[in-house]
NUTOR-848157 format. One record per residue (C-alpha): residue in three letters; x, y, z; chain. Coordinates in steps of 0.02 Angstrom, whole numbers, plus 50000, padded with zeros to 5 digits. Layout:
{pt 'ala' {X Y Z} 'A'}
...
This chain:
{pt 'unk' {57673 58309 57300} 'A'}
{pt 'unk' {57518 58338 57215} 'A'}
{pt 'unk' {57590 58500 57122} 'A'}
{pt 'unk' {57740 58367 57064} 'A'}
{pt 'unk' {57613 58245 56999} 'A'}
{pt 'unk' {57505 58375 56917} 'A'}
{pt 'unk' {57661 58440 56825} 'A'}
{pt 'unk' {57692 58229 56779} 'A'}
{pt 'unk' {57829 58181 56883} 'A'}
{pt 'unk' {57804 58031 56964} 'A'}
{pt 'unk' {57778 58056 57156} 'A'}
{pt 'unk' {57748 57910 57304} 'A'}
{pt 'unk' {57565 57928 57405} 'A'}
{pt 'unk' {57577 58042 57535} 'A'}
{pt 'unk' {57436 58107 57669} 'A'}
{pt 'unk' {57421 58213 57810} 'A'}
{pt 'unk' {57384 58131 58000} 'A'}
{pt 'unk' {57370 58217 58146} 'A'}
{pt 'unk' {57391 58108 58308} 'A'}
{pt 'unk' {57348 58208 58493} 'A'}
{pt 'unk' {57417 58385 58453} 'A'}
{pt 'unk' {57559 58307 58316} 'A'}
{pt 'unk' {57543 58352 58127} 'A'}
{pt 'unk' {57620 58203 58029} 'A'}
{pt 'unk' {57653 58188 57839} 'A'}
{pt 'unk' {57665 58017 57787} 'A'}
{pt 'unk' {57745 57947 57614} 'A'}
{pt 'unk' {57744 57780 57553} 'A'}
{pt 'unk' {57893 57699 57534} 'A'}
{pt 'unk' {57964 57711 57381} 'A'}
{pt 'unk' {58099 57555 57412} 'A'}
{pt 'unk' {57982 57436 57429} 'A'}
{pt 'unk' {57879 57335 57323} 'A'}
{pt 'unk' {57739 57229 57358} 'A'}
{pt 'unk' {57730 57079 57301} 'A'}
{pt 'unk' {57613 56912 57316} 'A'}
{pt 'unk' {57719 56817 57422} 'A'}
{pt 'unk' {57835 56968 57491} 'A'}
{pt 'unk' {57879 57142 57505} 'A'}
{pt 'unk' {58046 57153 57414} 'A'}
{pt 'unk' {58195 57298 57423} 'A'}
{pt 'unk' {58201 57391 57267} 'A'}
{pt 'unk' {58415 57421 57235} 'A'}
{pt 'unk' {58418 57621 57267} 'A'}
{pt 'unk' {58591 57711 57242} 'A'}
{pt 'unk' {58644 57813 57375} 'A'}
{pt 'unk' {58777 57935 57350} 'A'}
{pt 'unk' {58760 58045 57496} 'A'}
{pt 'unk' {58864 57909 57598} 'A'}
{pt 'unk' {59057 57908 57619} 'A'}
C-alpha cells in the first residue's frame, strides 16, 4: 500500500495487528463513508458476480 501511494495512486489506510500468535492486515473500508449523522454505502460496481 504504501509503495502504491508513493507512486500516487490512491490507496485506503491499512496497518499491521498481531492478536495472540495471529498476524492481521487491516484496510479501511473503502465503501463506506462517514458522515455527520451516518456512515453511508458508497455505489461500487461489481462485475465479478454472475
Amino acid at each position: 500500500m504504501a509503495l502504491a501511494r508513493d507512486i500516487g495512486l490512491r490507496v485506503p489506510g491499512a496497518s499491521l495487528f498481531q492478536i495472540g500468535h495471529h498476524d492481521l492486515y487491516v484496510v479501511e473500508r473503502f465503501d463506506r463513508q462517514v458522515l455527520p449523522e451516518r456512515v453511508a454505502q458508497v455505489h461500487q460496481e461489481d462485475f465479478s458476480r454472475h
